[in-house]
N, C-alpha and C positions, 0 to 999 in steps of 0.2 A: 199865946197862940204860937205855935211852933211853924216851924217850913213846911211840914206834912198836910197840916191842916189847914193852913195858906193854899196849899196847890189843889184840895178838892174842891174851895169855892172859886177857880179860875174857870176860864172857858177848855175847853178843850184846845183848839188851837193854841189859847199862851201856855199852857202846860209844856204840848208838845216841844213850842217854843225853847222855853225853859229848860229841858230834857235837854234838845238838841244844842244849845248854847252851855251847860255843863260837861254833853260829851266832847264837844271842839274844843275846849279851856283843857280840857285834863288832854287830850290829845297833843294839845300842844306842848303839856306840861310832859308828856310822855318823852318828845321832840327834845325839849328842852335838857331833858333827863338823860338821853342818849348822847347827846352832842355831849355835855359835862362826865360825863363817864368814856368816853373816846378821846374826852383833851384827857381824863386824870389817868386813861390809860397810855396813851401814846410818850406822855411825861415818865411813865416809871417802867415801859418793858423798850427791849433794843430794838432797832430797825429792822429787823429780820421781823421777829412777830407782828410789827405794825402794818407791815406789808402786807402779811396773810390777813390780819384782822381785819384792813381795810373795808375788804369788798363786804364783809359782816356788817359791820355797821353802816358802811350806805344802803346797803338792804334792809338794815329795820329805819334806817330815816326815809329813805324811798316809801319804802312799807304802809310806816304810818300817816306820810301826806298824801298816800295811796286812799286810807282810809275818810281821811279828809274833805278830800275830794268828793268821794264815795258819799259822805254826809253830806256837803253842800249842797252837789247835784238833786239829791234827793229831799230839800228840802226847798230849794228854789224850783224844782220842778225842770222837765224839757223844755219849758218854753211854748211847746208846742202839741198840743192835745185837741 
């Protein structure tokens, strides 16, 4: 029995679950992936370019815990309904 066929005997909520716990893993794997390509960049170009790149890549790390967030919130709910 494969992954696929695992997740249609679930309930609906642990699917979603599920869904939402593989989109946060790769998001942060994305996180992960940025920060590692900012060090192997800052290591091979001169200070001048690092400078402009800078605010580039605090934008896609901002970005994606933007996204983050965006998941959480909506999956822990307001709180208040």
């Amino acid at each position: 029995m494969d992954e696929s066929e695992e997740d249609t005997n679930l309930s609906e909520s642990v699917r979603i679950s599920n869904n939402a716990r593989r989109i946060l893993l790769g998001l942060f794997a994305l996180i992960g992936f940025i920060i590692l390509v900012f060090a192997v960049f800052t290591a091979s170009v001169g200070v001048e370019l690092v400078q402009v790149a800078n605010s580039v890549f605090i934008a896609a790390i901002v970005g994606a815990f933007t996204l983050v967030g965006v998941i959480v919130y909506q999956i822990r709910g307001s709180g208040k309904q």
